[in-house]
N, C-alpha and C positions, 0 to 999 in steps of 0.2 A: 427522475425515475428511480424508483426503490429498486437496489439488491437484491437477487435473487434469493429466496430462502435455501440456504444449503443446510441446517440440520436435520442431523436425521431424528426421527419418532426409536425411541429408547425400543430394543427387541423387532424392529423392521428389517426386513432383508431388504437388500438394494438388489435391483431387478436387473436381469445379466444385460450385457453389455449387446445392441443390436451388430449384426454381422455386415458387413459391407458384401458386395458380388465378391470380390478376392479373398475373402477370407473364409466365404463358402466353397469358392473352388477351392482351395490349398484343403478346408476341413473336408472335403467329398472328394480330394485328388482329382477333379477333373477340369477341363480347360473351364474359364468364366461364359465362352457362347453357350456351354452345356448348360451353367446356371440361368443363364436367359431364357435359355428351350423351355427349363424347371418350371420359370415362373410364366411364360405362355401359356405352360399345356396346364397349369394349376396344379401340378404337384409339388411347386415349393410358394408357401404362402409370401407375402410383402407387405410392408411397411412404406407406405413413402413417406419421408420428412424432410422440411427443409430441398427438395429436387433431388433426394436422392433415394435411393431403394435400398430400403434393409430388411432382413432377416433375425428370427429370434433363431438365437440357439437350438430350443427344444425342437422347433419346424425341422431344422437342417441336421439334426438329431437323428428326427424320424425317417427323415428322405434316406438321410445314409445307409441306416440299419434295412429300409426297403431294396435300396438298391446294393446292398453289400459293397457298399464303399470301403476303398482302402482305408487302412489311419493314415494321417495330416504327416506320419514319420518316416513312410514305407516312400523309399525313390520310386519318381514312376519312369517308364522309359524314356527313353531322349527322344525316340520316334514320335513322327507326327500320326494322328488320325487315318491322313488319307495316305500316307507310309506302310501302315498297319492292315488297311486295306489292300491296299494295289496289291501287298505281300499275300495279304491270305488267299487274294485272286488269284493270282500268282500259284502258289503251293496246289490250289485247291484244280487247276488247271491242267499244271504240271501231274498231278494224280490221273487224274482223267485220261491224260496224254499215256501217261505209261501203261494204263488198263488198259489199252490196245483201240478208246473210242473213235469214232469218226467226229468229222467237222462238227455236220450237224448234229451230232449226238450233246459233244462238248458245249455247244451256243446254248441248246436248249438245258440241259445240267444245268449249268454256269451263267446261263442267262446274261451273255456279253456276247456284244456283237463281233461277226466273223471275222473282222479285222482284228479287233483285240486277240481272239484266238487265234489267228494266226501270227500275230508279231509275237504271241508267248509260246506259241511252237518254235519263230526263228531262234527263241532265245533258249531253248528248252535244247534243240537240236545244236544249238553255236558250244565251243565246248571253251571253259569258264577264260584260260590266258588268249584265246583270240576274241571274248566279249570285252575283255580287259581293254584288249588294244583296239580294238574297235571305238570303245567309249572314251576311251584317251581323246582319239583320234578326233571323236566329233566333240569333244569340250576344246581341242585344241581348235578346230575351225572356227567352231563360236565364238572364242575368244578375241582368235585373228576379224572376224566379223565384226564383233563389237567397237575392236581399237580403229579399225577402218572407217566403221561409222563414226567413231566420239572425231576419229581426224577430218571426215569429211564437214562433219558437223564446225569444228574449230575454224575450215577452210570458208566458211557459207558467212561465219560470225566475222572474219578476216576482212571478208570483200562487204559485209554490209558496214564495217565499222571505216573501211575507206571511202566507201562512198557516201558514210555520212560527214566525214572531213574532206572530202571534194563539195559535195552542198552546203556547208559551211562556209568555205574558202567561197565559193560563187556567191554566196547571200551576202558575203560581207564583202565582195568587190561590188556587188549592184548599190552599197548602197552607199 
């Protein structure tokens, strides 16, 4: 099998380098599921080669400058998506709440159901050092929760691991 021709044609440009899904999110600042949306809904064109999905340059180019993407150099926050959400539910709620609305005024505004409004009432009306301690309170149960389960769990692994060396011992006295 003959080597590949690597020279280049004298005055040829080499054609930019295809982009992999993560170097499209890092160039569009945005999570890689976003890139996957992109190329669903066909606003980010693809390449497949070899099994994998790439991207040119200019495509992830154009996307950006449509969707005003940050530059590759700008920190994005440390928050998640649905962080940034729950928060502006949140905010947007809390609004409502102090313009003096009703329940169902707020549901329909806000278009969340009456429960979510009213647990961001209890939290709207809890004043911040007793949600503090509140939330302490119930990370510190979950935790006692957990460690009671990993031990119950250890106690289940205990008694199956004796009784597989009692049926051991029994199989090798039968025989």
């Amino acid at each position: 099998m003959a080597a590949p021709d690597t020279r280049r044609l004298a005055g040829a440009e080499e054609p930019p380098a295809l982009l992999s899904r993560r170097d499209v999110a890092k160039r569009l600042g945005r999570h890689i599921s976003s890139v996957r949306n992109y190329e669903r809904d066909g606003s980010l064109p693809f390449i497949r080669r070899d099994g994998r999905v790439l991207f040119e340059p200019a495509a992830v180019d154009a996307l950006a400058a449509k969707l005003g993407a940050p530059q590759p150099e700008r920190r994005r926050r440390r928050t998640s998506p649905t962080m940034r959400v729950r928060g502006e539910l949140a905010a947007k709620v809390f609004s409502l709440i102090r313009s003096g609305m009703s329940l169902p005024e707020i549901v329909i505004a806000a278009k969340l159901p009456p429960e979510t409004v009213r647990e961001l009432w209890r939290e709207y009306r809890t004043p911040f050092e007793q949600g503090e301690r509140e939330r302490l309170e119930r990370e510190s149960e979950e935790v006692a929760a957990r460690v009671v389960r990993e031990m119950q769990r250890e106690q289940r692994a205990d008694r199956w691991m004796r009784h597989q060396r009692e049926l051991a011992q029994l199989r090798a006295k039968q025989r």
